[in-house]
C-alpha positions as CSV (number, residue, x, y, z in Angstrom):
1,X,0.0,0.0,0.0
2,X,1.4,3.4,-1.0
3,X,1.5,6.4,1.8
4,X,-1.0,7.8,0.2
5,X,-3.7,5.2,0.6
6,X,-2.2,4.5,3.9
7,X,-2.5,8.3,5.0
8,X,-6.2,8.4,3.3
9,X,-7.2,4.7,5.7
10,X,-6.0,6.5,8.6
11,X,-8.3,9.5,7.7
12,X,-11.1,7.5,7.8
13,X,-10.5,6.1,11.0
14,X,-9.8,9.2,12.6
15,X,-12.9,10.3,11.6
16,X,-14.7,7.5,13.3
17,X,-12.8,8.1,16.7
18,X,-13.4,12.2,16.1
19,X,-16.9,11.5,15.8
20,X,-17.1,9.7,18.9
21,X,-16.3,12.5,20.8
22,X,-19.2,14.0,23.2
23,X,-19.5,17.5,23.3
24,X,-18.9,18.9,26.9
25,X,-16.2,16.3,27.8
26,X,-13.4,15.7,29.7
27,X,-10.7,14.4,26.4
28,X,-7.3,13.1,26.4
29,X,-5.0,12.9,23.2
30,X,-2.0,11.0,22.1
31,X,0.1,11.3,19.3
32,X,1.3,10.3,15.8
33,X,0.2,10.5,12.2
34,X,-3.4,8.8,12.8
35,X,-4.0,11.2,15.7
36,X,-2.5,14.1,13.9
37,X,-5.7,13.4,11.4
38,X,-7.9,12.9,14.4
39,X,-6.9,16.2,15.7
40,X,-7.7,18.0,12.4
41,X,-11.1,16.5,12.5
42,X,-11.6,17.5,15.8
43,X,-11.1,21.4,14.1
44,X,-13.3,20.5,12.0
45,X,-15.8,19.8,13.7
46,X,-15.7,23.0,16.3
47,X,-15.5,25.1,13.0
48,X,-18.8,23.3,11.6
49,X,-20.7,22.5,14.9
50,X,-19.2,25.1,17.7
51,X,-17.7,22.0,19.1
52,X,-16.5,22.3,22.9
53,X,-14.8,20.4,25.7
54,X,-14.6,20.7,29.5
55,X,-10.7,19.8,29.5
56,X,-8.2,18.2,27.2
57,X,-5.2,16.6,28.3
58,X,-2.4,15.7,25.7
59,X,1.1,13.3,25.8
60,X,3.2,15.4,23.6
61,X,4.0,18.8,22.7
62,X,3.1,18.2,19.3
63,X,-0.7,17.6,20.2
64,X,-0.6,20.5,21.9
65,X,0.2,22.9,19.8
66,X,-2.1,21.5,16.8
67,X,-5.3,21.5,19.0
68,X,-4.5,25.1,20.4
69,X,-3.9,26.0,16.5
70,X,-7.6,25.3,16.1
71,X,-8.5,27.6,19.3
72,X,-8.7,24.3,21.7
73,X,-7.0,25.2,25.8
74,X,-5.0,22.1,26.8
75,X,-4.8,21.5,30.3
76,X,-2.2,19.2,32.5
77,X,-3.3,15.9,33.9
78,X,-3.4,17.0,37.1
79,X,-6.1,19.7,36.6
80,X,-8.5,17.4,36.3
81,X,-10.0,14.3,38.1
82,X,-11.3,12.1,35.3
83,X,-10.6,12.1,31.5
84,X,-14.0,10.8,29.9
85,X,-12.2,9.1,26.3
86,X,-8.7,9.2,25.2
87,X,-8.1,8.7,21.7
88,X,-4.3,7.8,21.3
89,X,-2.2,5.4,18.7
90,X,-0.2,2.3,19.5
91,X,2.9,0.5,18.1
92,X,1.3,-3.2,18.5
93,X,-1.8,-4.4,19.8
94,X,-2.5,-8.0,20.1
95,X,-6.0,-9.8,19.7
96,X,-7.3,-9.4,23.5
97,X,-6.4,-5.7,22.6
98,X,-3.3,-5.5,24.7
99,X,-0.3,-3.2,23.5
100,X,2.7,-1.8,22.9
101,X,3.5,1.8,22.9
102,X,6.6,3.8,23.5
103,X,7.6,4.2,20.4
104,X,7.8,7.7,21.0
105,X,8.9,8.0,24.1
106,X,6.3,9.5,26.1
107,X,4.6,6.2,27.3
108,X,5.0,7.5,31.1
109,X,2.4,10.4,30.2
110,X,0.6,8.0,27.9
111,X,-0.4,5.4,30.5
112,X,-0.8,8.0,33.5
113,X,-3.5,9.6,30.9
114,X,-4.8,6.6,30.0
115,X,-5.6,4.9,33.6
116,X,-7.2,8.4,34.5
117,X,-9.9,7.6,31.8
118,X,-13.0,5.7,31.8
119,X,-12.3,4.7,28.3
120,X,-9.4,4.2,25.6
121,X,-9.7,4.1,21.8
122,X,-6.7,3.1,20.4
123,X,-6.4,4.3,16.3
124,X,-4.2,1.9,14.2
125,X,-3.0,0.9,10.9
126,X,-3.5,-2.6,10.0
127,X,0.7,-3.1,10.3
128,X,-0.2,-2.6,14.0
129,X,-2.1,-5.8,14.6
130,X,-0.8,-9.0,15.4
131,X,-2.2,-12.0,17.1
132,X,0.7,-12.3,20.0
133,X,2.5,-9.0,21.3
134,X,5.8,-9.1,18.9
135,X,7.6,-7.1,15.8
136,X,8.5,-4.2,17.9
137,X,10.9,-3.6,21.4
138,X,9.4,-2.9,24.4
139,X,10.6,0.1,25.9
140,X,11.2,0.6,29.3
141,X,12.1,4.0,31.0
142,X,14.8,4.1,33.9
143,X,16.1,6.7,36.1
144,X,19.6,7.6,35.0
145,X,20.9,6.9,38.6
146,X,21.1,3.2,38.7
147,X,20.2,2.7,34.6
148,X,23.4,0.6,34.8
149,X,22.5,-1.9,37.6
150,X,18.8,-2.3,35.5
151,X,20.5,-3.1,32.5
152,X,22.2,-5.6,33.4
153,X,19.6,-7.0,35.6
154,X,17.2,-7.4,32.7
155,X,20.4,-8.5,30.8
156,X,20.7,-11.5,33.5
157,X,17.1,-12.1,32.7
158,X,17.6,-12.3,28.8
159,X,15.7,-9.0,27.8
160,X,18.3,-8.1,25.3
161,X,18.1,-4.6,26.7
162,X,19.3,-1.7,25.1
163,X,19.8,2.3,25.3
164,X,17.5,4.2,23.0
165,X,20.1,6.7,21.4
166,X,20.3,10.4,20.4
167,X,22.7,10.4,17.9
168,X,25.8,9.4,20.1
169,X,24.1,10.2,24.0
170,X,21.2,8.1,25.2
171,X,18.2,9.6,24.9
172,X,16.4,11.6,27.4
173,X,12.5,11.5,27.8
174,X,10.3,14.4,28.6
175,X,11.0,13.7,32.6
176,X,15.1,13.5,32.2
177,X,15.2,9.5,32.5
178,X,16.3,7.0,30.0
179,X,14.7,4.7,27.9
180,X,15.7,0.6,27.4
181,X,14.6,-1.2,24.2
182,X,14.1,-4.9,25.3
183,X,14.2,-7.0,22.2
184,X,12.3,-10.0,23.0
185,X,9.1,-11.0,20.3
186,X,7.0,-12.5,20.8
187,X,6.5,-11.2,24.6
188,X,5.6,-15.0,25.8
189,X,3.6,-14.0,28.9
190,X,3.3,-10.0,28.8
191,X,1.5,-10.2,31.9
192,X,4.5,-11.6,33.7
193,X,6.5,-9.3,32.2
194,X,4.4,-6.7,33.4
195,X,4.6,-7.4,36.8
196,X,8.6,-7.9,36.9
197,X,9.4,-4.6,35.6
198,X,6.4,-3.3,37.7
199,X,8.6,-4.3,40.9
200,X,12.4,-3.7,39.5
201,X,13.6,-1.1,41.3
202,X,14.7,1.8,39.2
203,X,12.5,1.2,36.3
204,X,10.2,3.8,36.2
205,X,7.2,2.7,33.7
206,X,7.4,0.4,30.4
207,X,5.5,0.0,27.7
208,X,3.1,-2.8,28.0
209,X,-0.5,-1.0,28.4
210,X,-2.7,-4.7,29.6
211,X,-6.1,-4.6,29.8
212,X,-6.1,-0.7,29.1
213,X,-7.6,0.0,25.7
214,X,-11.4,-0.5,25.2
215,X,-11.6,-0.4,21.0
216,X,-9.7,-0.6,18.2
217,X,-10.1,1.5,15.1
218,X,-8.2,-0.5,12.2
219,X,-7.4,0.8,8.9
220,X,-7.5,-2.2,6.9
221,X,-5.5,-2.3,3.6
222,X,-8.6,-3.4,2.0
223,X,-9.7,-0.2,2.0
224,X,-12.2,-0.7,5.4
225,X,-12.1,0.2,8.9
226,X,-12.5,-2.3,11.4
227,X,-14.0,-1.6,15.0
228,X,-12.7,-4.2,17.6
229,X,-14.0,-3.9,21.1
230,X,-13.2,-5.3,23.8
């Protein structure tokens, strides 16, 4: 499929997530080129209906400044108690609708924004789906102060871990840590993956998001969107 196909399927299904969005809310927004559409149909519609929102909360500068280009205010997380939907991307998701996401570094804002909210729409390209968690490393952010020790922890383990780089320093996320690319696919229990990292001292989130997302909006190369719920 050319990128122009691809970037008309992920118009369509940014359309279908835009539309889903209540007037009057509470909304959270990811990032990437599907929500980049969904963004510009969110414009769209406050230009044709007047469309307005209690709050929005983003994960990434970018977001931001395209919704406020359209007039929208984005608030922090922490302004408000609840997000109603959050309408983000992923860089796997699996057939229970478990994922992987990370990819752009921000999956500590991304999964505080989306346990805050009663419900997650995740908008995808068909590339995206597979049937076991696998085709792309899990990252893993670490506090710089003992990134060595976790590395070679989860080296001990056989995670294949591995500094994200900046050119020729490691990369630094929006909250001064570090970011480990395990290289392990398929994920064989991602659950008990979960947990581990969950209690390694020093790791500070990863990237598996279980039992998080509520629906997936596929652009199917076929030229179709798929809805999957869970």
């Amino acid at each position: 499929m050319d990128k122009n196909m691809q970037d008309e399927l992920k118009k369509e299904a940014a359309k279908v997530a835009a539309d889903k969005v209540q007037a009057g809310s509470v909304l959270g927004v990811g990032t990437g080129s599907t929500v980049k559409f969904f963004i510009d149909w969110l414009g769209e519609r406050k230009e044709k209906e007047g469309l307005t929102l209690k709050h929005i909360v983003t994960t990434s500068s970018r977001s931001k400044k395209q919704l406020e280009s359209y007039g929208f205010k984005v608030d922090e997380l922490a302004d408000v108690d609840e997000v109603d939907l959050t309408v983000d991307g992923a860089d796997r998701v699996d057939s229970q609708l478990n994922g992987i996401k990370g990819g752009g570094a921000a999956l500590t804002l991304e999964k505080n924004v989306a346990v805050n909210s009663k419900k997650n729409i995740w908008i995808v390209d068909e590339s995206k789906v597979v049937d076991h968690l696998s085709g792309f490393k899990l990252p893993v952010e670490v506090l710089p102060v003992s990134c060595m020790q976790v590395k070679k922890r989860l080296e001990k383990e056989g995670l294949n871990p591995e500094f994200r780089m900046d050119g020729n320093k490691k990369l630094t996320t929006h909250y001064g840590n570090y970011i480990l690319d395990l290289n392990i696919s398929p994920i064989p229990v991602p659950n008990g993956l979960a947990d581990y990292l969950d209690h390694t001292v020093g790791v500070v989130e990863h990237g598996l998001f279980l039992g998080i997302c509520d629906e997936v909006i596929v652009a199917k190369s076929n030229g179709t969107i798929q809805e999957i719920k869970r």
